[in-house]
N, C-alpha and C positions, 0 to 999 in steps of 0.2 A: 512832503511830496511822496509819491507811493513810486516803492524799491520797483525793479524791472518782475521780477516773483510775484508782484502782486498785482500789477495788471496780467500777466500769463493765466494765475488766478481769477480774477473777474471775468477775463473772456473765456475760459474755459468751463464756468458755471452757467452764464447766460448760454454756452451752446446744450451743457448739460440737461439743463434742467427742463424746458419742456414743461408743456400744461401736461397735467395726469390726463385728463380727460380723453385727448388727445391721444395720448401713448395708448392707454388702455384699450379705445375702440380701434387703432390698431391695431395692435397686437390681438385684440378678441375676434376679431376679423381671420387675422393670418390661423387663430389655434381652431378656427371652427370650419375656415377650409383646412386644415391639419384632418380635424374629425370627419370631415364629409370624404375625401382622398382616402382617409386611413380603414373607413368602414367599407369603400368599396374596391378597395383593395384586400383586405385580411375576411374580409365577410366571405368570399367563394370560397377563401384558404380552409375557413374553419369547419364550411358545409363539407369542403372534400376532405377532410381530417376525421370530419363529424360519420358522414359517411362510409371512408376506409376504417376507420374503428369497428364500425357497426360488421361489416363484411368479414373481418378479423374475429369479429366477438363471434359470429355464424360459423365461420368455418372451427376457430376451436370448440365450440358447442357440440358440431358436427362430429370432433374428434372425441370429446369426452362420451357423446353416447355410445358411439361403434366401441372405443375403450369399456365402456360399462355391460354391453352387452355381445360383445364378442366372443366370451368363453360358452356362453349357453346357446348361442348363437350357433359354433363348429359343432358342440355334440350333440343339437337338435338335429343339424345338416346330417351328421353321421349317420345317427338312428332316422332319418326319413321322416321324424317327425313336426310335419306341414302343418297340423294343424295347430302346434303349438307357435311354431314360427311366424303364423299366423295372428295368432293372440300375441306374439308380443310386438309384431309391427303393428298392429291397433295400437297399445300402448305406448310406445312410442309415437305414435301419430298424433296421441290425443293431444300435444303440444300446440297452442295455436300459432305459433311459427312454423310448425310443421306442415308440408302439403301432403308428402308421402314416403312412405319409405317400400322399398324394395330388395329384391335379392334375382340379380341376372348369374345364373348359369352361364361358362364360358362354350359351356357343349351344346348352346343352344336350343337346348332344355325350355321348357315355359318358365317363365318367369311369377313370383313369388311378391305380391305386393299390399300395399292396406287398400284399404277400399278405395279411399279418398285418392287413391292417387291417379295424378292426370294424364287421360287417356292417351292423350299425344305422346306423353313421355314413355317407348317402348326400347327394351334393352337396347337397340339395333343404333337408337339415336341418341345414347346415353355417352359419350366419353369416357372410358376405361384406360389403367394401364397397371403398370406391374408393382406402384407404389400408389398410396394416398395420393390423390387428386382433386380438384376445386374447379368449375367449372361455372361461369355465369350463364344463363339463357331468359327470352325471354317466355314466357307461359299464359295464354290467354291471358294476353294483355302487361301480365304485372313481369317485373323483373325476378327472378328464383337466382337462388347458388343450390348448384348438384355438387354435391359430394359422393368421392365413389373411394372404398374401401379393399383390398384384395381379400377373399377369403379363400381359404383351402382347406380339405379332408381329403384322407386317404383316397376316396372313391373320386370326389369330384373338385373342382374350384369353380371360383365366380366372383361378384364382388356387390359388397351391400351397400346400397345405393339409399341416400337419405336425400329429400328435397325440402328446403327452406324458402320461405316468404321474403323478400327482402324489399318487400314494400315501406314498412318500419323505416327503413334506413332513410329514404328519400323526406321520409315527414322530421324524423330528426335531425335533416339536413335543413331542412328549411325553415323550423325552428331556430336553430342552432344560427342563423343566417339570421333570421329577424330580431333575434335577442344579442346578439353581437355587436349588429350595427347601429341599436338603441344605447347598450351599454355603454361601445366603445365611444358612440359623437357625445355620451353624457360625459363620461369620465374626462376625453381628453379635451372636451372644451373646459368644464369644470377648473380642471388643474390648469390650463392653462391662462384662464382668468385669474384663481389665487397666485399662480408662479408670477402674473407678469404685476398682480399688485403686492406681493413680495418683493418683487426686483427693485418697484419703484420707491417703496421705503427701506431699501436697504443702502439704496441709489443715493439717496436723501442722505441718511447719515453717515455715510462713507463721505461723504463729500464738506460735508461740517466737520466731519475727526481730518479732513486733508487740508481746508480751509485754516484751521488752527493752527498745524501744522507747520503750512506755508506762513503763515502769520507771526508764527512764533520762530520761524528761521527766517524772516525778514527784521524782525525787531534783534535778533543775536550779533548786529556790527557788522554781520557781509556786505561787502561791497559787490557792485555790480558785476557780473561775471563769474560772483565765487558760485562754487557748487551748493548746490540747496539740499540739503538732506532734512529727513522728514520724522528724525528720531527712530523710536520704537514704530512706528507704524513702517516707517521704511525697510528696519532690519525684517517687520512681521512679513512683510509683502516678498521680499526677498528670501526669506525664509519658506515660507508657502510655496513661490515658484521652484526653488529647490529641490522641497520635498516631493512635488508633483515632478520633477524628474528625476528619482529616485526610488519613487513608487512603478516607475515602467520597468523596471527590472524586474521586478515581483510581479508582475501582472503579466509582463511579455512570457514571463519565466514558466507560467500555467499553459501557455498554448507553445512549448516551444518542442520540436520530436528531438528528444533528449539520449543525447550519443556522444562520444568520448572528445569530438571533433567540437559539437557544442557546447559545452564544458567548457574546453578551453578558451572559446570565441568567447563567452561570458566570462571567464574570470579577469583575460586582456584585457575588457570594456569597460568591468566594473570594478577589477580590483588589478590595477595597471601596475607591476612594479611587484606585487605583493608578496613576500614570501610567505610559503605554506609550512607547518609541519604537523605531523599525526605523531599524535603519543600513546604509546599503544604496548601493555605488555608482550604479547607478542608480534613475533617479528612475521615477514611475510614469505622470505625464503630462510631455513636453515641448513645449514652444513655441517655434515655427520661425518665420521670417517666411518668407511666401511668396509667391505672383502677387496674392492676394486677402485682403493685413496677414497678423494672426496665426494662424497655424493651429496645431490643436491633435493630436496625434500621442501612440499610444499603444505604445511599443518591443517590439519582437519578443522578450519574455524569458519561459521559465517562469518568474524569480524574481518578478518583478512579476504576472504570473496569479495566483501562486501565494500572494502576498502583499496584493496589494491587496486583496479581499473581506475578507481579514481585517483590515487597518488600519479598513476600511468599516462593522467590526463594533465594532471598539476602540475606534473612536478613538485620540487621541494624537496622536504627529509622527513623520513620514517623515522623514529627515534623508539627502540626497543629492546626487550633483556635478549642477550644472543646467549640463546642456550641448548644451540648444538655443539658437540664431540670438536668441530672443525673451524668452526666460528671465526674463533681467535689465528686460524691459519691464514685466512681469504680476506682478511680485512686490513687497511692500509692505517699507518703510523699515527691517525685520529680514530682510529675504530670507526672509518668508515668504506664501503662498498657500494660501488652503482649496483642497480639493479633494473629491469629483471635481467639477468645475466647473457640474454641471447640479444638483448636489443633495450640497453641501460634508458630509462626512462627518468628515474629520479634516484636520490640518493638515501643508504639505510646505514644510519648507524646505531652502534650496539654499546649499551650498556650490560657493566658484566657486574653479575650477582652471586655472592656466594651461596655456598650451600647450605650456613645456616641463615645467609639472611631472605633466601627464596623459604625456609623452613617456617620464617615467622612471617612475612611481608608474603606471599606467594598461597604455600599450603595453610598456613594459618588464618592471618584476621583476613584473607581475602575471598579465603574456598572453605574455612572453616567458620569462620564466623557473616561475611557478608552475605555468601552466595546462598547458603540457605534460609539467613532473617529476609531476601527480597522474592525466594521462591517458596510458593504454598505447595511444599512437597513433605511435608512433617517431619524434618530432619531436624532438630534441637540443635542452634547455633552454638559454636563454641567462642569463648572471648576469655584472650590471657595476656595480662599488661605486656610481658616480654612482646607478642605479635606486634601489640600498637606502635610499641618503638621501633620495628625493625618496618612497619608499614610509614609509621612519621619518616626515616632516613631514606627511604628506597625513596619516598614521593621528591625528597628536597634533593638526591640524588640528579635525579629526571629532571626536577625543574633549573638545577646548575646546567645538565647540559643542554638544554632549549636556548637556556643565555646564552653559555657559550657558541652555540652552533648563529643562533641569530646575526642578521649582518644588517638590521635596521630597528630603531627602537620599537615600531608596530606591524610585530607580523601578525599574520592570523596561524593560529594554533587550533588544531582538534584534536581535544583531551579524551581518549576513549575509556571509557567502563568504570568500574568500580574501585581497578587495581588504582585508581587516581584521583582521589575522592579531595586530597588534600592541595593537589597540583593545581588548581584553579587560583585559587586565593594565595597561595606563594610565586605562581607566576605574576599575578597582579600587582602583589608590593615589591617585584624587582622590576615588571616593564609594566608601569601604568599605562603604555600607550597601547599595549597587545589587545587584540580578536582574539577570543577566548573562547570557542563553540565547545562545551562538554557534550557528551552523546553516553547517554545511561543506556547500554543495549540488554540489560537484565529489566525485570518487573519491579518499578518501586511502590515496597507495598505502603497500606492506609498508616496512618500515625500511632497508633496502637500499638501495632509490631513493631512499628519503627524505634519505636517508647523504648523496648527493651535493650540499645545498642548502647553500651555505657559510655559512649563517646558521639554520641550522636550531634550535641553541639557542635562539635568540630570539625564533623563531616558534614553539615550542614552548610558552615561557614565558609569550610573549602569549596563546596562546589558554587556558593553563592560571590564566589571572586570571579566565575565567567560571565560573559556576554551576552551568550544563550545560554542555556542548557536545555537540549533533548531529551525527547524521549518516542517509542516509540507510539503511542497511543495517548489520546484525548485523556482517558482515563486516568496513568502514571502520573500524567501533568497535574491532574487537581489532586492525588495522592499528595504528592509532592507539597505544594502550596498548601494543605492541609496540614504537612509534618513542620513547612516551616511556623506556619501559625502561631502551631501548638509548643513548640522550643526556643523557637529564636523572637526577636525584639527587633522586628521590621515594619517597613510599609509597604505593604501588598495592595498592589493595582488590580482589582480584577476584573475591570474592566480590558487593559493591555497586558492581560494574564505577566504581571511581572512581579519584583521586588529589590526594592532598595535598601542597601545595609551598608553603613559605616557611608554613605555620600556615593557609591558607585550602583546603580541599576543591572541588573539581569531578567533578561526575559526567557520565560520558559514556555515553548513548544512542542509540537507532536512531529514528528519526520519518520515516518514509514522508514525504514528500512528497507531495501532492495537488493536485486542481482545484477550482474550486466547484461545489459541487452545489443547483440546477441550472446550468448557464451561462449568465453573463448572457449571452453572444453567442447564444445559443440561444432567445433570449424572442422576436426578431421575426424567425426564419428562416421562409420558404418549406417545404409538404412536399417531401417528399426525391423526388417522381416529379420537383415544376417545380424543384428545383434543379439535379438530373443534366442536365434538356434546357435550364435556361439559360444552367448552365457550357460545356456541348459547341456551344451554337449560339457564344458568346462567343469562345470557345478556337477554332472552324471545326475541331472534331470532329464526326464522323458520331454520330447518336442510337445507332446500335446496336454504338457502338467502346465497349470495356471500360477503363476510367480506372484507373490506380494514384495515388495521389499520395504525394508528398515531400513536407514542410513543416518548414523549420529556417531559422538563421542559416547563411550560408556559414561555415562552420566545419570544421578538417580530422578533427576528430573524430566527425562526422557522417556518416562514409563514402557522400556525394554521389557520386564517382564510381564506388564498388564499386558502387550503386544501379546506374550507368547500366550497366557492365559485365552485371549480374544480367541485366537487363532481354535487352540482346544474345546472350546465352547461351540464353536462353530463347527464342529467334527461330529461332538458330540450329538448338536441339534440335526446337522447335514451332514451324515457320515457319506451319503454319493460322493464326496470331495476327498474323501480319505485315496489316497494314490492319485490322485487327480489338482493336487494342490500343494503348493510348500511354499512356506515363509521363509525370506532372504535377510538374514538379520545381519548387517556388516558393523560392525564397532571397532572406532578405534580405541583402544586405551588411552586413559588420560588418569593426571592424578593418580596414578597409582601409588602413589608414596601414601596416599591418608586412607586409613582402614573402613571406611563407608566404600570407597570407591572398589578396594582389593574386593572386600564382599560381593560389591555388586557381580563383579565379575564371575564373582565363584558364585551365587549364586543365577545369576545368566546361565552357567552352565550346564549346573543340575538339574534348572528347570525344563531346558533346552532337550536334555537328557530324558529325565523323565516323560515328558510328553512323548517323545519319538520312541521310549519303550511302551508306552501305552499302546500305540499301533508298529508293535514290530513287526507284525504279521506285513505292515506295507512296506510297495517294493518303493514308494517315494516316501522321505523322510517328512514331517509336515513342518520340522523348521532345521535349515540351515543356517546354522551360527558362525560366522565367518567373523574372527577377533584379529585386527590386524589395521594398518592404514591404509587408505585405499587413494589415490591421486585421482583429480576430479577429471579424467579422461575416464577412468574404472567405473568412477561412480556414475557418470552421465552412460555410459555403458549399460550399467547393473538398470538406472532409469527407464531407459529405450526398451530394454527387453520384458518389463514385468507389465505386467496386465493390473497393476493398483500400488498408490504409495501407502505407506501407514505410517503418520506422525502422529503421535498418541503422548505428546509431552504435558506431562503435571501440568507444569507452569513455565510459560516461557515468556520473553519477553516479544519475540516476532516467528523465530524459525524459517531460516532462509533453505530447509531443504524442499520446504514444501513449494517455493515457489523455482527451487533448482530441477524439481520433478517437473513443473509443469514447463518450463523454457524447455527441457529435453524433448518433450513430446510434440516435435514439428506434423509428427501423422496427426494432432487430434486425437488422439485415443489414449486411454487407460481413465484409472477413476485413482484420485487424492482422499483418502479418507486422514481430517484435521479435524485436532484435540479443539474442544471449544475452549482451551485456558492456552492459548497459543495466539499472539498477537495478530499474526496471518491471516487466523480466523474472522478479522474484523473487515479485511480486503478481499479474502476468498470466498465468498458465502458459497458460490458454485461447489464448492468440494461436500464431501459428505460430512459432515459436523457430526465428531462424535466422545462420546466423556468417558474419556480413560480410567475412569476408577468403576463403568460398569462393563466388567468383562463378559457377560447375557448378549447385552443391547453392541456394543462391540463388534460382537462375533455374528452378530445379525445384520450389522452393517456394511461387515466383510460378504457376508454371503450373498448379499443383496449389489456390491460393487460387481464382485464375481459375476455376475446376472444379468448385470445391467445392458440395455441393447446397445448399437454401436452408434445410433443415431443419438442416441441420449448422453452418452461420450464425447460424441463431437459436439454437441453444443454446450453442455458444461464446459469442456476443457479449450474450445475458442474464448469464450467469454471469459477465461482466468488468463490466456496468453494474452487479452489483448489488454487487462488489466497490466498485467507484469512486465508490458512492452513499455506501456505509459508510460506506469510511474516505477521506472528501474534506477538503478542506484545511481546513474549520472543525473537524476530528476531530486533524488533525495540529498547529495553531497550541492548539484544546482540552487536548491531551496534554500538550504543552511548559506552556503558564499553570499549568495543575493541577499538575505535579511540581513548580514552581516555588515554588507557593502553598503545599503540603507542606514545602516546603525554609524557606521563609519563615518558617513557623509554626514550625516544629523549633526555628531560629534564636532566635524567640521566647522558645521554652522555657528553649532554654539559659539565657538573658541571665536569667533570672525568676530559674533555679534559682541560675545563678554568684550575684544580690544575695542569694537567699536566704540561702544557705551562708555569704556574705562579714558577712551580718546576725544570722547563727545564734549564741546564747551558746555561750561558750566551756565 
């Protein structure tokens, strides 16, 4: 006698199945009113797309001629010479989209035209004004765009007037209209015939894998009422629904306007309960003692910009070396402190390092040896066994106190930089359950270079015990994957850009780097007219001297001095600029304990020097070098006021001042001149792209920012604000949580499905 499951079964296939025939000319019915609806709906879209293109393509045509012939054009007008003006509006004419071109005097003067041009159209009925204008009319019969130009010379103004055919446009609208709604009733009936007899043989054998299914858990001793499970096809099915609601996070997460408040809403949603911590050699406030007790000091790093607003949004724990003067005063009986101090958001505690083991772990394998084998800045790494041991202790350091701070066995951790290469895979064999996101904010270079790290094994194997690992460019990521390759004894997915080693998976991505958006340094700035006049009265700059400025860590990777070189090139070529221009170079010191960096500094200075005796004769210096730290109210300050930024880094990984210059610039104005070996460069194209090792071409780019119009400003530097609004660092720390939360959940799945299957009758 057949179980209650298996008639459920028989009547739910007799309603399934259906003749094909049937289904088919159904459904082919419903996809070809689909294509007949869809063509005479999107077919006038495409004519009027077809159309506004065309009218667009007209008027910047319009713009490129006046552009081209404009300079010969003013000192034809100057010298009165008509007849040439003459000849070159015939040439111009001879365009067959051309009807005519002209030239109206605003003094009402005769006017100045090609032959051809139509008689109706007289200055009087032309449209003018005091900018570039576009103007539709219709012209015995056919439709025209006028464009009108402002010209001026000393003696007179007026404005040159070009007429365009724009009959073209209406035939490539109707075109465009007849082949759309051909293509589009082919394609989507098409597809919709293969889709729906795909459906119906997938229909088919889904229903034979559920028929067995049911078959095979009615033959397993249930008795009527017991629950019916469908084996693996049930956990797949259950598993699939999951994953599709697990993928909304990441999908919602691309259209979501990304701010400190959203951030939080996603982490409650998707990571309820979760504790956070960042591991980070440096900290994000330090405490110094100074002439007047403790002062409070906030370090020159994009990683901490670029980190704080988000710990500020999380919550959780900072975990970092506190290595200010006062540190150890302001911190409570577990070495820890809320923070930010005026309105405590999350919690920072400090690990304390001495001074020989910051000497091996810190100045050594970390800035002597890593920081220059991942930057292509030709500094020859150094590597000495002593460093690896004091980098092995300081890592296992860190990872005790992660354990200890934790208060559940799977937090998520974000492992920052280099200084932590080993911390992944030693947090993994103490908390198997942790979210492990590392984030590489330096360049990882090709396998080559990488070849030379005597210990590269094991930095490999450390960072491959996280969850993710970041980076900031498409590019690092196949670096990466290529170094593991070539060292380690994995299985690399590359399809789901991952790798698995020792039975644990890590996936490795690209996460832009970002700022906050808006900046807090930007909430009680000055407008940008009283910031320019109270940096230059400050500075003992003249008001109408043109400012570039620098802002970075003295660092050799920063190309400081190719800057100052740029700069003198540019004098050379352009000495008009000489008293009329100075470069703002603010640097903080860093590293000064390792003698690359002491150099750099001394050399900054004498370069800084020599160039300003070169023109001593001027009463403006051409570079100020201002060595000291500057708190990012100064620097968004020093931003607002300069007329161009100049990042000119070797090799960087992203460089967040570049996008810290353009958030300052709420007017639209100034010009970003960025290094093309600068990660930024992959998101900013807008800015002037330029290559720090040619200090010619450099100094011609500077001259040429200097130059640039104001309208050419503003549309460059909108199009970089509304990038950097996007995708800002609550979008970047958003991406990383959310993949994370995905991965977490997966996890989940697994573990459900492994007890189901281990619980499943035999």
């Amino acid at each position: 006698m057949a179980t209650p499951s298996r008639h459920w079964a028989r009547h739910s296939f007799r309603n399934l199945r259906g003749e094909p025939a049937t289904i088919l000319a159904k459904y082919g019915a419903i996809a070809a009113l689909i294509a007949l609806v869809a063509s005479l709906v999107l077919a006038p879209i495409v004519t009027a797309l077809v159309e506004d293109w065309s009218r667009r393509d007209v008027e910047l045509r319009s713009t490129l001629v006046f552009n081209t012939i404009q300079e010969p054009l003013v000192r034809m007008l100057a010298n009165h010479e008509t007849d040439r003006i003459q000849a070159l509006f015939e040439s111009v004419a001879t365009d067959a989209r051309v009807m005519g071109v002209a030239f109206c005097r605003d003094d009402g003067a005769p006017e100045i035209s090609s032959k051809l041009m139509p008689a109706s159209l007289t200055c009087e009925k032309i449209s003018r004004s005091d900018t570039e204008s576009f103007s539709f009319v219709k012209v015995n019969g056919r439709n025209t765009l006028i464009a009108s130009f402002p010209v001026s010379t000393r003696e007179m103004s007026g404005h040159f007037i070009i007429v365009h055919d724009l009959s073209f446009a209406n035939q490539r609208g109707a075109e465009a209209r007849k082949y759309t709604s051909f293509l589009l009733a082919g394609v989507v009936l098409l597809s919709g015939l293969f889709a729906m007899a795909l459906v119906l043989i997938l229909i088919r054998k889904w229903l034979q894998t559920f028929r067995k299914a049911v078959k095979d858990a009615s033959m397993s001793g249930r008795k009527s009422g017991d629950t019916v499970g469908f084996g693996m096809l049930d956990r797949e099915l259950r598993q699939v629904l999951r994953q599709l609601k697990v993928g909304r996070g990441s999908v919602d997460g691309e259209h979501v306007d990304w701010g400190k408040d959203t951030l939080r809403r996603i982490i409650d949603a998707e990571l309820p309960g979760a504790e956070v911590f960042v591991v980070a050699n440096r900290e994000p406030y330090i405490h110094n003692r100074g002439d007047h007790g403790v002062e409070l000091q906030t370090p020159a790093s994009g990683l901490v910009s670029a980190l704080e607003p988000v710990m500020r949004a999380c919550g959780g724990t900072w975990i970092a070396h506190g290595s200010g003067t006062a540190d150890r005063e302001v911190v409570d009986s577990g070495d820890r402190i809320r923070v930010p101090p005026d309105a405590p958001e999350y919690t920072l505690k400090r690990i304390w390092i001495s001074e020989a083991e910051q000497d091996g772990y810190y100045y050594g394998l970390a800035n002597e040896g890593l920081w220059p084998l991942c930057h292509l800045a030709f500094t020859r790494p150094t590597f000495r066994d002593a460093d690896w041991r004091q980098y092995q202790t300081i890592n296992e350091r860190f990872a005790d106190a992660v354990v200890a701070e934790a208060k559940s066995p799977n937090p998520i951790v974000l492992v920052q930089d280099y200084h932590f290469a080993l911390l992944p895979r030693m947090l993994r064999e103490r908390m198997p359950g942790a979210t492990i996101i590392t984030f590489w904010h330096i360049p990882w270079p090709n396998s080559e270079t990488f070849g030379i790290f005597p210990w590269k094994e094991d930095i490999i194997n450390g960072l491959l015990g996280s969850t993710i690992m970041g980076f900031h460019t498409q590019f690092h990521c196949n670096n990466f994957l290529e170094t593991v390759d070539r060292f380690i004894e994995s299985r690399i997915d590359r399809e789901q850009e991952s790798v698995t080693l020792k039975g644990h998976e890590t996936f490795v991505r690209p996460y832009p780097i970002s700022i906050e958006w808006p900046p807090a340094a930007l909430k009680h700035q000055k407008d940008v007219a009283t910031c320019r006049k109270d940096v230059r009265e400050r500075l003992g700059i003249s008001q109408d001297c043109k400012i570039a400025v620098g802002i970075e860590r003295f660092d050799y990777t920063k190309g400081v001095l190719d800057r100052m070189r740029a700069v003198e090139s540019m004098l050379d070529a352009h000495p008009e600029w000489i008293n009329r221009f100075t470069l703002v170079q603010a640097a903080a010191p860093t590293r000064s304990k390792l003698p690359t960096y002491r150099d750099l500094q001394e050399e900054a200075l004498r370069v800084a020097e020599e160039i300003n005796q070169k023109y001593a004769s001027a009463t403006q210096p051409p570079i100020k070098l201002i060595i000291r730290h500057h708190e990012p109210a100064e620097v968004f300050e020093l931003f607002r006021a300069a007329d161009a930024c100049v990042v000119s880094s070797l090799h960087d990984g992203m460089n967040l001042v570049a996008k810290e210059f353009i958030a300052a610039r709420d007017d639209e104005m100034g010009v970003l001149l960025l290094s093309s070996f600068a990660g930024a460069s992959r998101e900013l194209s807008e800015a002037l792209i330029i290559n720090p090792y040619d200090a010619l071409s450099m100094g011609e780019t500077l001259h040429h920012a200097l130059t640039m119009s104001e309208s050419e400003q503003h549309e460059r530097m909108r199009l970089m604000r509304d990038q950097v609004r996007s995708r800002n660092v609550y979008r970047w720390a958003g991406q990383m949580l959310l993949d994370a939360s995905s991965i977490r959940k997966k996890q989940r799945i697994y573990e459900i499905a492994a007890i189901s299957q281990a619980e499943a009758p035999r």
